[in-house]
PDB file of the backbone (N, CA, C, O) and the ligand in Angstrom, with CONECT records:
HET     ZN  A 101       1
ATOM      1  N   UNK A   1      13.697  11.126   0.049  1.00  0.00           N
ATOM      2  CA  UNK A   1      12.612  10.662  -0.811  1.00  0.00           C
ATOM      3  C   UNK A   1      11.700  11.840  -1.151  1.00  0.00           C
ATOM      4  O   UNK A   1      11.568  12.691  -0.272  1.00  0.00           O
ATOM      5  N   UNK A   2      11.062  12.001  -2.293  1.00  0.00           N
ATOM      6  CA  UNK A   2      10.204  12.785  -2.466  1.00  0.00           C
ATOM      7  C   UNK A   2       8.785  12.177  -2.628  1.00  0.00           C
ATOM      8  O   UNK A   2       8.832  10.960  -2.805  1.00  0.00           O
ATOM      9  N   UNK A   3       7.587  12.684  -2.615  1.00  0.00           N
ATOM     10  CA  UNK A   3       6.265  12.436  -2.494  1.00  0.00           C
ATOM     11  C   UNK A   3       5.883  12.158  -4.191  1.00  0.00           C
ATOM     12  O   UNK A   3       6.351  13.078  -4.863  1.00  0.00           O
ATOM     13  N   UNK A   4       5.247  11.256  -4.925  1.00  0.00           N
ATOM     14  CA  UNK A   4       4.790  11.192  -6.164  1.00  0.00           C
ATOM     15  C   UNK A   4       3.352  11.120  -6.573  1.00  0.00           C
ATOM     16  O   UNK A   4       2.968  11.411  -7.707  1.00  0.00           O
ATOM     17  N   UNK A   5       2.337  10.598  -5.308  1.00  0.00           N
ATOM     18  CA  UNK A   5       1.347  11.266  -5.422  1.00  0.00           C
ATOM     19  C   UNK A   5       0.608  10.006  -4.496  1.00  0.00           C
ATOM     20  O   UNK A   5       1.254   9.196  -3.831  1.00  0.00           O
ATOM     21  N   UNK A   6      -0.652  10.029  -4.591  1.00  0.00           N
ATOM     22  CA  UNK A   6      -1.360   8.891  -3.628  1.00  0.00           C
ATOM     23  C   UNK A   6      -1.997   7.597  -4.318  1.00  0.00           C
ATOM     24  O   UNK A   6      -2.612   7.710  -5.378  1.00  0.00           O
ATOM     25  N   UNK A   7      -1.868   6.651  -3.831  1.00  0.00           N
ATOM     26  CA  UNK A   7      -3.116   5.572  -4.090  1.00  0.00           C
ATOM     27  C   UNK A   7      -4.765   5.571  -3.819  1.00  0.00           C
ATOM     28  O   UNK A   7      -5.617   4.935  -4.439  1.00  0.00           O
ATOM     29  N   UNK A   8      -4.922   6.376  -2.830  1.00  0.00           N
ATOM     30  CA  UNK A   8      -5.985   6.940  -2.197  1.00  0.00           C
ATOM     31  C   UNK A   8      -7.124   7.107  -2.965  1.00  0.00           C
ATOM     32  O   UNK A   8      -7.461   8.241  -3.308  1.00  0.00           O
ATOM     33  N   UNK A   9      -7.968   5.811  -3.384  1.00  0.00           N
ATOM     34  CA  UNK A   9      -9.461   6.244  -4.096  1.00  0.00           C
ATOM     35  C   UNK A   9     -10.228   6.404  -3.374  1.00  0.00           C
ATOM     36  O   UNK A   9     -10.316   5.616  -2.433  1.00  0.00           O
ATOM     37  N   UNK A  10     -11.335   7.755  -3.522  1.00  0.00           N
ATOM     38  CA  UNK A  10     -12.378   8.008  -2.862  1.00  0.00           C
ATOM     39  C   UNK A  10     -13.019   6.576  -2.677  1.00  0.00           C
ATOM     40  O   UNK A  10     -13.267   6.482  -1.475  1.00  0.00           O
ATOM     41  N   UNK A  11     -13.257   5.854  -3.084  1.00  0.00           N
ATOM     42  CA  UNK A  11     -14.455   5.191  -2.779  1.00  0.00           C
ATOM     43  C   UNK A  11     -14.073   4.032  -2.116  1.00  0.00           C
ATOM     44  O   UNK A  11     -14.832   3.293  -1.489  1.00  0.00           O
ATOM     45  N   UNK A  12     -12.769   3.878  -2.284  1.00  0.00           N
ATOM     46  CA  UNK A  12     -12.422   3.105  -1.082  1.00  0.00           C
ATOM     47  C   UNK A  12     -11.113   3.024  -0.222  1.00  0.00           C
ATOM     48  O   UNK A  12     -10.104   2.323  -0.146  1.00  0.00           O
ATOM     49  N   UNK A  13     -11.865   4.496   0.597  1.00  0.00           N
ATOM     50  CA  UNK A  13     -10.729   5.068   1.385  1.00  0.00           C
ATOM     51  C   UNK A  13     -10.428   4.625   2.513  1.00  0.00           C
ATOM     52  O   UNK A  13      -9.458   4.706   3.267  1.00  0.00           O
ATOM     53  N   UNK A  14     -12.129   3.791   2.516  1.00  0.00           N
ATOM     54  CA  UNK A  14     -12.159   3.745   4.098  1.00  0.00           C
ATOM     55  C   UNK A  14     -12.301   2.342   4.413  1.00  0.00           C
ATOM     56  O   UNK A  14     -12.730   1.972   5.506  1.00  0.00           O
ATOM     57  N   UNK A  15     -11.861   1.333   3.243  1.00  0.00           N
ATOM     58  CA  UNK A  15     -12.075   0.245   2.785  1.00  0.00           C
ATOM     59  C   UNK A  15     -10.784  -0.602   3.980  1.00  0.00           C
ATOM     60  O   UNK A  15      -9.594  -0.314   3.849  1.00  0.00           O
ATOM     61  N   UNK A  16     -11.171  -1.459   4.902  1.00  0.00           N
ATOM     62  CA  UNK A  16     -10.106  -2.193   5.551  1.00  0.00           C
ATOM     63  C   UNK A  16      -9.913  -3.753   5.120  1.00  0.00           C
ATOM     64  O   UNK A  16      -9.090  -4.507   5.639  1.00  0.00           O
ATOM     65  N   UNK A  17     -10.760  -4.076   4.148  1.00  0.00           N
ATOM     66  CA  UNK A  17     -10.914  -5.595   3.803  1.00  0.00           C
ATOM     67  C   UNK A  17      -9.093  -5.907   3.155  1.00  0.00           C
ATOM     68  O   UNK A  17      -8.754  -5.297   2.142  1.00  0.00           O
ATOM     69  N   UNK A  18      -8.370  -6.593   3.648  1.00  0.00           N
ATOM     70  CA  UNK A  18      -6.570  -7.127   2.812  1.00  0.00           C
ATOM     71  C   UNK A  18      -7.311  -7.866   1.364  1.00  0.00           C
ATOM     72  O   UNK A  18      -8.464  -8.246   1.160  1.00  0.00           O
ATOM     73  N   UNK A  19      -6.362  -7.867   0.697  1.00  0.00           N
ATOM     74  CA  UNK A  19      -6.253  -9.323  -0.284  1.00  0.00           C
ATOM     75  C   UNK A  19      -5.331 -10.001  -0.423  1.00  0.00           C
ATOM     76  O   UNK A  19      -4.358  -9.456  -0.944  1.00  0.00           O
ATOM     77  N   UNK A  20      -5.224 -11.241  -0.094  1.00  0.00           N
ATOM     78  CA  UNK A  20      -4.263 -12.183   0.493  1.00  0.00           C
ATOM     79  C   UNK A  20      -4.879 -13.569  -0.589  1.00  0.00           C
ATOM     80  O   UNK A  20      -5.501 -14.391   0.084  1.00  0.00           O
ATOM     81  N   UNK A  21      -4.823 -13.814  -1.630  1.00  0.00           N
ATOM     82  CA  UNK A  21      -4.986 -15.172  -2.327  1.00  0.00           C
ATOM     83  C   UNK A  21      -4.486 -16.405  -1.963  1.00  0.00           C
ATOM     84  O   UNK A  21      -4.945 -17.542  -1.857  1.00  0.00           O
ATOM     85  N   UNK A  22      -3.232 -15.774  -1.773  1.00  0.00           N
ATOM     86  CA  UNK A  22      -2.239 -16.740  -1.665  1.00  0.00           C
ATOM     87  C   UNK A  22      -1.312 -16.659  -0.249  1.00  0.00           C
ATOM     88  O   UNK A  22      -0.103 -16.844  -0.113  1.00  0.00           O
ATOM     89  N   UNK A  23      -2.530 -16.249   0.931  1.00  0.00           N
ATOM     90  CA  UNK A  23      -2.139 -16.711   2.370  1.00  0.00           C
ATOM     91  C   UNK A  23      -0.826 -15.819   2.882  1.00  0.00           C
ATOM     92  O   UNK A  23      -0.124 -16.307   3.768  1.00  0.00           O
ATOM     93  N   UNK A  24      -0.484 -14.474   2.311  1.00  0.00           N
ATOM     94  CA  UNK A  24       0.545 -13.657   2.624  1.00  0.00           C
ATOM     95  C   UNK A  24      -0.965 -12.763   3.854  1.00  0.00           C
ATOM     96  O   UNK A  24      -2.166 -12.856   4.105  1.00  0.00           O
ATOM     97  N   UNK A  25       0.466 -11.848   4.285  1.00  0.00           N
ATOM     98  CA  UNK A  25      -0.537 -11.322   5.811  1.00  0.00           C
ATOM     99  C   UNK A  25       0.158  -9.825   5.139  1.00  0.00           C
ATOM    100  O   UNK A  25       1.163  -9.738   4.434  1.00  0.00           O
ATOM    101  N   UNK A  26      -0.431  -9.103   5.452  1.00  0.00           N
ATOM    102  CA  UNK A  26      -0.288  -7.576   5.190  1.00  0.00           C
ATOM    103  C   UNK A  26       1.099  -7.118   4.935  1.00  0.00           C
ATOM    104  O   UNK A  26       1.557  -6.912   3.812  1.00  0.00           O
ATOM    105  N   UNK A  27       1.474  -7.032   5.592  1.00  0.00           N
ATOM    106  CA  UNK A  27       3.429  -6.922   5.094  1.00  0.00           C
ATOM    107  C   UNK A  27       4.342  -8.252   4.640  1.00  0.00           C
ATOM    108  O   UNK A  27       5.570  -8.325   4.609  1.00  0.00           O
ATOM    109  N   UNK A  28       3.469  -9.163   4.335  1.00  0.00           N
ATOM    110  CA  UNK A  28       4.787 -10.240   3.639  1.00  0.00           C
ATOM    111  C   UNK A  28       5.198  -9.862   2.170  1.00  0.00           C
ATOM    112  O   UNK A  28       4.481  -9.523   1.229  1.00  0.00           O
ATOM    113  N   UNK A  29       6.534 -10.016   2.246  1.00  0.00           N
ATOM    114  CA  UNK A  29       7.697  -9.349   1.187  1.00  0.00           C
ATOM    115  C   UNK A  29       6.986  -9.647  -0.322  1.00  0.00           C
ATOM    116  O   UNK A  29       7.153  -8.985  -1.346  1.00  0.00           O
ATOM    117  N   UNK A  30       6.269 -10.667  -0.167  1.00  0.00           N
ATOM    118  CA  UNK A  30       5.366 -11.473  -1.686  1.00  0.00           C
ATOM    119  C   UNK A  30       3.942 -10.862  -1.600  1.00  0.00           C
ATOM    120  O   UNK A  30       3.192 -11.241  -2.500  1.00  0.00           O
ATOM    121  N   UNK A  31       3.392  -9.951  -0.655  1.00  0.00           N
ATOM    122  CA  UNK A  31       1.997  -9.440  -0.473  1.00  0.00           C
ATOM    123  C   UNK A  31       1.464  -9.090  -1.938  1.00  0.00           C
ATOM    124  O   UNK A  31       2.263  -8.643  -2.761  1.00  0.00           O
ATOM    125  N   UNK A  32       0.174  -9.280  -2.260  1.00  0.00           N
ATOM    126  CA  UNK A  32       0.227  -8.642  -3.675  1.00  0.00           C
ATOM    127  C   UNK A  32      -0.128  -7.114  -3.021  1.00  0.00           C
ATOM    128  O   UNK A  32      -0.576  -6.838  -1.908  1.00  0.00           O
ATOM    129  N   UNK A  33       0.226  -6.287  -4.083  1.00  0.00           N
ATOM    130  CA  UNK A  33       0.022  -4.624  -3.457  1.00  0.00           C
ATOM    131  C   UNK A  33      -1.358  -4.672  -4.724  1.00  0.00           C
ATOM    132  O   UNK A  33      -1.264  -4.497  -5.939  1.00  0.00           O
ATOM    133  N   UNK A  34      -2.489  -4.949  -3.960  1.00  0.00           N
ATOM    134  CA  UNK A  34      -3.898  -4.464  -4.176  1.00  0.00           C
ATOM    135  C   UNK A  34      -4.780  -3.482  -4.272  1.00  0.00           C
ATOM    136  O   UNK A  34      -5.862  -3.349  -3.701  1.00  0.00           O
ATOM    137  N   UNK A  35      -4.195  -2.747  -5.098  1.00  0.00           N
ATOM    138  CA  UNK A  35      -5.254  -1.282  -5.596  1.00  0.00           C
ATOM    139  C   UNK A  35      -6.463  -1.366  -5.295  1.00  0.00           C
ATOM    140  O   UNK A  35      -7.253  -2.173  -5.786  1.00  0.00           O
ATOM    141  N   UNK A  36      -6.791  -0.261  -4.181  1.00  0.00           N
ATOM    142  CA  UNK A  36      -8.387   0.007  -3.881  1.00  0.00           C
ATOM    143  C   UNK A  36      -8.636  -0.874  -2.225  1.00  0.00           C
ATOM    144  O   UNK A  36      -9.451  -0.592  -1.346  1.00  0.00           O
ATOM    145  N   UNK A  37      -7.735  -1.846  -2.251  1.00  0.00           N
ATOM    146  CA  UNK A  37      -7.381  -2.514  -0.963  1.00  0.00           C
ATOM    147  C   UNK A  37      -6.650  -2.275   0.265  1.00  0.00           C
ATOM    148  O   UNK A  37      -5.421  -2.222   0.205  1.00  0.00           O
ATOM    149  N   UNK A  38      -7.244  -2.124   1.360  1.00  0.00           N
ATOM    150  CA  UNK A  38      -6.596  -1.858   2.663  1.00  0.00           C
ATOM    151  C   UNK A  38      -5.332  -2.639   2.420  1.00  0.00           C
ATOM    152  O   UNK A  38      -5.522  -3.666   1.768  1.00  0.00           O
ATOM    153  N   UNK A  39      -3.844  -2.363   2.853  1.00  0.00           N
ATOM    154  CA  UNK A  39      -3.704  -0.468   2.885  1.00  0.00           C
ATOM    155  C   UNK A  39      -3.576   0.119   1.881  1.00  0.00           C
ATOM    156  O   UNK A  39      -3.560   1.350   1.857  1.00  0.00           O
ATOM    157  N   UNK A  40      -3.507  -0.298   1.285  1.00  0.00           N
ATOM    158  CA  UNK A  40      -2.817   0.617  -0.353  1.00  0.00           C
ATOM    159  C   UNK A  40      -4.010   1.200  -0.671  1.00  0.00           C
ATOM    160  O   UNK A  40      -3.928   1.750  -1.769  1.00  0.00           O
ATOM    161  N   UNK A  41      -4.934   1.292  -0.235  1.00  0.00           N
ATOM    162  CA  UNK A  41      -6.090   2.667  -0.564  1.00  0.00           C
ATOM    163  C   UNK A  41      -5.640   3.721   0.553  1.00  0.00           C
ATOM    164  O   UNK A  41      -6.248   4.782   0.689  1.00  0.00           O
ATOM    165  N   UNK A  42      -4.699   3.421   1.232  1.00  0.00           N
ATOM    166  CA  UNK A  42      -4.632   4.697   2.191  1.00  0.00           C
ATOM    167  C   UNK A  42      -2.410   5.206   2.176  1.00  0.00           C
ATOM    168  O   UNK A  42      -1.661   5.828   2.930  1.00  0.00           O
ATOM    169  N   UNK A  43      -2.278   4.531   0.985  1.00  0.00           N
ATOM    170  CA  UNK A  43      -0.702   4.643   1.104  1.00  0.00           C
ATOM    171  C   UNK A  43      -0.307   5.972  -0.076  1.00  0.00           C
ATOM    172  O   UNK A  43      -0.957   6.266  -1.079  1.00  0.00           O
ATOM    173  N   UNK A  44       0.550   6.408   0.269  1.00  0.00           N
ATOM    174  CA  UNK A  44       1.209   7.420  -0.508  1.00  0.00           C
ATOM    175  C   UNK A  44       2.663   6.765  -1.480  1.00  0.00           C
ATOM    176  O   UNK A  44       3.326   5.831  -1.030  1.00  0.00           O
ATOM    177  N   UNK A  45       2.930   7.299  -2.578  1.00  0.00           N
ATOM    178  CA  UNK A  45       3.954   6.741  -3.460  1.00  0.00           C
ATOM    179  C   UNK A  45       5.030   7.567  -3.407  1.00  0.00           C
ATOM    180  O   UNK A  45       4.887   8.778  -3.581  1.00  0.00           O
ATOM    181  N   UNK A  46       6.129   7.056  -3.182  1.00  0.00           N
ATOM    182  CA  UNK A  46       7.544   8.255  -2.873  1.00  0.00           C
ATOM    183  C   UNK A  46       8.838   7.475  -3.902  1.00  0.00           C
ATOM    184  O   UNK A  46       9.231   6.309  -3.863  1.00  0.00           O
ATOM    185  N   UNK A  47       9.268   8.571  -4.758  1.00  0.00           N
ATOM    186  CA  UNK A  47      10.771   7.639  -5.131  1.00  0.00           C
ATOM    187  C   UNK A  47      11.724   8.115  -4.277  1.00  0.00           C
ATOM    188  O   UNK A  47      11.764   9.111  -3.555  1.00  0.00           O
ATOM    189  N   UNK A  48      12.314   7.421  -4.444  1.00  0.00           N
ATOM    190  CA  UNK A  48      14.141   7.601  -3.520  1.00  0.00           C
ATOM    191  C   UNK A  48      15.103   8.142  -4.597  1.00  0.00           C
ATOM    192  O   UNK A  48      15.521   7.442  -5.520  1.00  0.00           O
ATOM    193  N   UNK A  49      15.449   9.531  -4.401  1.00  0.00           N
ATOM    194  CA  UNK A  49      16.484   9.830  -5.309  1.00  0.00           C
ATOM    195  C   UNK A  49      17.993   9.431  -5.546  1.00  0.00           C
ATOM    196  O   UNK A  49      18.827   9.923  -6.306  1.00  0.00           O
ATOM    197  N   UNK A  50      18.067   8.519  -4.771  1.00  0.00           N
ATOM    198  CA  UNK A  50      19.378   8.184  -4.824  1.00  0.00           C
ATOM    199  C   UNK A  50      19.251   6.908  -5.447  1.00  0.00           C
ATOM    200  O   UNK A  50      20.086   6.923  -6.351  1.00  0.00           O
ATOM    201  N   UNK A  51      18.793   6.062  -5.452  1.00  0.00           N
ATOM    202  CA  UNK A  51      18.540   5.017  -6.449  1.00  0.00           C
ATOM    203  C   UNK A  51      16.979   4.626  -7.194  1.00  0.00           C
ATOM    204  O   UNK A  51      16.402   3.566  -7.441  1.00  0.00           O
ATOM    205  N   UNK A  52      16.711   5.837  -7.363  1.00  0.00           N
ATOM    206  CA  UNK A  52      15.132   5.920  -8.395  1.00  0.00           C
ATOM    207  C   UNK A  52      14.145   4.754  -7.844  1.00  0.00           C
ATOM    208  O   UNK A  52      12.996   4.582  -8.250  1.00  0.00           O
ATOM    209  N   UNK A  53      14.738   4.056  -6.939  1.00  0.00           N
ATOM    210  CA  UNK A  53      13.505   3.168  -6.611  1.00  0.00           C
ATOM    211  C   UNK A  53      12.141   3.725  -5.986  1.00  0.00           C
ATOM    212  O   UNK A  53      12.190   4.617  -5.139  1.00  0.00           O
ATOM    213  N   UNK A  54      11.161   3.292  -6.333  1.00  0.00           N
ATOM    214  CA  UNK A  54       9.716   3.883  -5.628  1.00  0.00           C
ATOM    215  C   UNK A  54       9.494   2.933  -4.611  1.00  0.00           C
ATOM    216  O   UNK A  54       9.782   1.736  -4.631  1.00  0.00           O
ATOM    217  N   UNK A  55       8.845   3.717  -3.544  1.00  0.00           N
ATOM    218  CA  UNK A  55       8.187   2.837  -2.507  1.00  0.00           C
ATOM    219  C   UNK A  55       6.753   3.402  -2.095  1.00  0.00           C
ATOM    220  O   UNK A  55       6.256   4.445  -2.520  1.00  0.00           O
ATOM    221  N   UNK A  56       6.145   2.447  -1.120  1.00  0.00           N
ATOM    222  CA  UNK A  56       4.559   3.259  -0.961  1.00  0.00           C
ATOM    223  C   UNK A  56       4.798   3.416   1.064  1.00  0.00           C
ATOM    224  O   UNK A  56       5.470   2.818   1.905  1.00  0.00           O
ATOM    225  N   UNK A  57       3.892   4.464   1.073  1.00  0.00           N
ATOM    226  CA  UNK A  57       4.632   4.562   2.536  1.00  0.00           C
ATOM    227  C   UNK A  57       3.180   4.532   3.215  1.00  0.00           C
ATOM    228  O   UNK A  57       2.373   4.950   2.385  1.00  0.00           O
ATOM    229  N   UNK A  58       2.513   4.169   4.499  1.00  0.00           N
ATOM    230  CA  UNK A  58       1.902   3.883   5.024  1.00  0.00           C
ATOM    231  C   UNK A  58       1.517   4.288   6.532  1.00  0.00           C
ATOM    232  O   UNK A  58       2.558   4.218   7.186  1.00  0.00           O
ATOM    233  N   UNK A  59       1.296   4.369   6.700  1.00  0.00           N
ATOM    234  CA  UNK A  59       0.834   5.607   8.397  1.00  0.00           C
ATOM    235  C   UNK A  59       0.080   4.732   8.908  1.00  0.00           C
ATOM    236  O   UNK A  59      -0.999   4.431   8.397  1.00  0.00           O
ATOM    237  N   UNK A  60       0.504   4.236   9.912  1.00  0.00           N
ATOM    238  CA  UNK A  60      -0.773   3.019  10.462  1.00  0.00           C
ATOM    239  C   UNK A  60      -1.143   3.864  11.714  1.00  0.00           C
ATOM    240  O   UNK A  60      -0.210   4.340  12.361  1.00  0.00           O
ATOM    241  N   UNK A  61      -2.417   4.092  12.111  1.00  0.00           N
ATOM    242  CA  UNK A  61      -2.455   5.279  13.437  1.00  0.00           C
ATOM    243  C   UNK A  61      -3.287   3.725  14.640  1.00  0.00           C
ATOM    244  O   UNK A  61      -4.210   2.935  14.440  1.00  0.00           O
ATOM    245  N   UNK A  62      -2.341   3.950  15.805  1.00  0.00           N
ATOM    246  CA  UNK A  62      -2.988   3.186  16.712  1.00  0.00           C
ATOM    247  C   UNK A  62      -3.549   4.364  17.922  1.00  0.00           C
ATOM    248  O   UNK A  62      -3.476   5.590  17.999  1.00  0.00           O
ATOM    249  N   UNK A  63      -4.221   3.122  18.919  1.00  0.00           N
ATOM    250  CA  UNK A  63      -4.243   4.056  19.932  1.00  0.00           C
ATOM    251  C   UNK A  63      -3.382   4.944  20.385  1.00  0.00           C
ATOM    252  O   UNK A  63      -3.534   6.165  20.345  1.00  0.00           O
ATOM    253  N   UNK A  64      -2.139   4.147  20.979  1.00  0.00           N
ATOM    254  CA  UNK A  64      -1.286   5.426  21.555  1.00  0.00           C
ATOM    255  C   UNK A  64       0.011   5.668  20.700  1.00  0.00           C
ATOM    256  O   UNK A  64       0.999   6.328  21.023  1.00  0.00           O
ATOM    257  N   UNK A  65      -0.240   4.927  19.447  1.00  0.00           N
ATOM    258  CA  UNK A  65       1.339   5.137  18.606  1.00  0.00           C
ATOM    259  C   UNK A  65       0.590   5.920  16.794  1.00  0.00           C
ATOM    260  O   UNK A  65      -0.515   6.166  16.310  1.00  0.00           O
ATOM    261  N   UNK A  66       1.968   6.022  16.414  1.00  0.00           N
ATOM    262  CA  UNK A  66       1.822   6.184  14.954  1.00  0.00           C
ATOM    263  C   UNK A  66       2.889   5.677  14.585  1.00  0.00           C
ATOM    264  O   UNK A  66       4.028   5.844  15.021  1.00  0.00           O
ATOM    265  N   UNK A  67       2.309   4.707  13.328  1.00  0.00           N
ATOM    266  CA  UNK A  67       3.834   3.850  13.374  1.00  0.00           C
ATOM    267  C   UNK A  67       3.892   4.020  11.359  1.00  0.00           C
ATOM    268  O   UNK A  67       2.974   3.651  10.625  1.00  0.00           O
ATOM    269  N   UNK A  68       5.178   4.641  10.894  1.00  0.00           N
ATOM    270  CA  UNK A  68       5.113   4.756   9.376  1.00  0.00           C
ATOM    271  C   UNK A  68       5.706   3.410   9.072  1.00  0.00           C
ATOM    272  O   UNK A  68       6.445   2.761   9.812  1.00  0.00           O
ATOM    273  N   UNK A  69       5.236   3.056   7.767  1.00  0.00           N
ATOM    274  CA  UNK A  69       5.590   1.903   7.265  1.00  0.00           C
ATOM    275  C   UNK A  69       6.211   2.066   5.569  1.00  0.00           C
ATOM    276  O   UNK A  69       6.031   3.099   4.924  1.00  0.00           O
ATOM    277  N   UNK A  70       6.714   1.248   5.197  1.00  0.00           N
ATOM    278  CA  UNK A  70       7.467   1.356   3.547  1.00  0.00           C
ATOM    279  C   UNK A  70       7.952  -0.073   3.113  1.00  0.00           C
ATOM    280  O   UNK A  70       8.569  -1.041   3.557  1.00  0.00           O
ATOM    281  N   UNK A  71       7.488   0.244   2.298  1.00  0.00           N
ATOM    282  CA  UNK A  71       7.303  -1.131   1.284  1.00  0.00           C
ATOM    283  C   UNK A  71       7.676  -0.837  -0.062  1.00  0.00           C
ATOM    284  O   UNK A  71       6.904  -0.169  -0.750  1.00  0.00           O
ATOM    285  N   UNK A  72       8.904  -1.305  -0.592  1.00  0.00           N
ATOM    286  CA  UNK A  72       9.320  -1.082  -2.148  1.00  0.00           C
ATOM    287  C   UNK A  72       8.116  -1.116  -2.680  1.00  0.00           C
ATOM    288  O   UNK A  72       7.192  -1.261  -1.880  1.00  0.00           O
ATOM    289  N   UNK A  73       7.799  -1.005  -4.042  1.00  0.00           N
ATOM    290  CA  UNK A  73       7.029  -0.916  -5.226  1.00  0.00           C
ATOM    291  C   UNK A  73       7.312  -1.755  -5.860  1.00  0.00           C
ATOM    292  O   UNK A  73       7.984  -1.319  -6.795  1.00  0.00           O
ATOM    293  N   UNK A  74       7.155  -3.072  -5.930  1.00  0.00           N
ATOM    294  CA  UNK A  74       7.246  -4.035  -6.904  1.00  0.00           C
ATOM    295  C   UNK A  74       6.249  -4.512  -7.731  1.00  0.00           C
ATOM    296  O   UNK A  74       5.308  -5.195  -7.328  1.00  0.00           O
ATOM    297  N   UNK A  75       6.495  -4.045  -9.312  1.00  0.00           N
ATOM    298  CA  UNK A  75       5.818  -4.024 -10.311  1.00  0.00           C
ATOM    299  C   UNK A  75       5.271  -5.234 -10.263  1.00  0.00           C
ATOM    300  O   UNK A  75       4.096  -5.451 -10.559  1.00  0.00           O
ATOM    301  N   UNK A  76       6.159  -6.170  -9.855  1.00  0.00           N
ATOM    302  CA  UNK A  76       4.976  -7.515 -10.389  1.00  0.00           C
ATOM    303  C   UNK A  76       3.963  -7.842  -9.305  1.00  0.00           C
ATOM    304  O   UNK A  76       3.251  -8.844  -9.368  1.00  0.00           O
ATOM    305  N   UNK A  77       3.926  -7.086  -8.446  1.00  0.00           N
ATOM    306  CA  UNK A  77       3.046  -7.475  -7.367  1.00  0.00           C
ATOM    307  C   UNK A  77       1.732  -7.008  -7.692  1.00  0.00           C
ATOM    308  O   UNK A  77       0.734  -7.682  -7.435  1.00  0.00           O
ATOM    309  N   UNK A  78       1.683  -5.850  -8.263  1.00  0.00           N
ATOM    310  CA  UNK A  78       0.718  -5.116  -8.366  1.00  0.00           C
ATOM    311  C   UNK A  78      -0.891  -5.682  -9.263  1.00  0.00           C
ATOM    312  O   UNK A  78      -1.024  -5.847 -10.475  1.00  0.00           O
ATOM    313  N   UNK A  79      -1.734  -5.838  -8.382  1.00  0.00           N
ATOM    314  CA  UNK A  79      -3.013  -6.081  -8.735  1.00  0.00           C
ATOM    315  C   UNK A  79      -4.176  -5.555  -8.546  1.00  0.00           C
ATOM    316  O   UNK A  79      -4.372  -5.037  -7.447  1.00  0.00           O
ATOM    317  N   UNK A  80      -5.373  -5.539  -9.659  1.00  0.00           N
ATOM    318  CA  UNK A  80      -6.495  -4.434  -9.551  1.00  0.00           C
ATOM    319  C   UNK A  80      -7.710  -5.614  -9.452  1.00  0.00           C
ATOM    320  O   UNK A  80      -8.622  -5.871 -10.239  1.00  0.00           O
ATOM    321  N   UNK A  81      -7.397  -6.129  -8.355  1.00  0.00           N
ATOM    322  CA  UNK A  81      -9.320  -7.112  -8.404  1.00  0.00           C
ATOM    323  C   UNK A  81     -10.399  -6.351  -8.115  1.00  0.00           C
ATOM    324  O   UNK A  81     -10.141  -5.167  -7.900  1.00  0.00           O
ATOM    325  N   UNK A  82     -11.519  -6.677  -8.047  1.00  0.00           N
ATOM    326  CA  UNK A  82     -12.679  -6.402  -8.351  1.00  0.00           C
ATOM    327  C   UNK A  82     -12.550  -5.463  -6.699  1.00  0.00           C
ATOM    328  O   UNK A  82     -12.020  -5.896  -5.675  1.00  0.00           O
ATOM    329  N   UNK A  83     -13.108  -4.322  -6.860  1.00  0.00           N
ATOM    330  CA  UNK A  83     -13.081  -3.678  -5.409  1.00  0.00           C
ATOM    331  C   UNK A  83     -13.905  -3.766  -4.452  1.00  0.00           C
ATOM    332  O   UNK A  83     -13.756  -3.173  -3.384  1.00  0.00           O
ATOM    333  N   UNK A  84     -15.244  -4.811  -4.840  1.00  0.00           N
ATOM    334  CA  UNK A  84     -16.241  -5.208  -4.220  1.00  0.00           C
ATOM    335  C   UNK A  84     -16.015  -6.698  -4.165  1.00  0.00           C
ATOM    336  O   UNK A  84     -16.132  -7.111  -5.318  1.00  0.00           O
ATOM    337  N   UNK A  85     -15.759  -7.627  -3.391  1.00  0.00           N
ATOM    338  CA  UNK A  85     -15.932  -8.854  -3.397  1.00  0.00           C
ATOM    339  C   UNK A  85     -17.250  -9.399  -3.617  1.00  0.00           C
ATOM    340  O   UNK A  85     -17.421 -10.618  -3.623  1.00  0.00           O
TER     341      UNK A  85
HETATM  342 ZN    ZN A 101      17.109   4.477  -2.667  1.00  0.00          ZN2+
END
């Protein structure tokens, strides 16, 4: 995979609030991927050269682990709500 660039807006980098409308939990396969929204304010965008698909990749840092995460890029998921509730 190569790196395509970040989701990462300053202003809400440090933003942990999910958006879940419709009762999905952070990694369900139907999650909407929420621009400006924990995590996808802290995810990076990578395509896969072997079948051009993009995914967003995710670094979750715990106490004693680091655990990477990846999640296709699915266009229809993608939503920009208001970044302030
Ligand atoms: Zn691939």
């Amino acid at each position: 995979m190569s790196g395509v660039g970040s989701l990462r807006t300053e202003d809400a980098a440090d933003r942990l609030d999910e958006y879940h409308p419709g009762g999905t939990h952070l990694w369900s396969p139907d999650a909407p991927i929420a621009l400006g929204w924990h995590p996808y304010n802290q995810c990076s965008l990578w395509t896969c050269k072997a079948c051009d698909g993009a995914f967003l990749r995710y670094t979750e840092y715990g106490g004693y682990y680091q655990d990477e995460r990846i999640r296709p890029l699915m266009a229809d998921l993608i939503v920009a709500p208001d970044a302030r509730p």
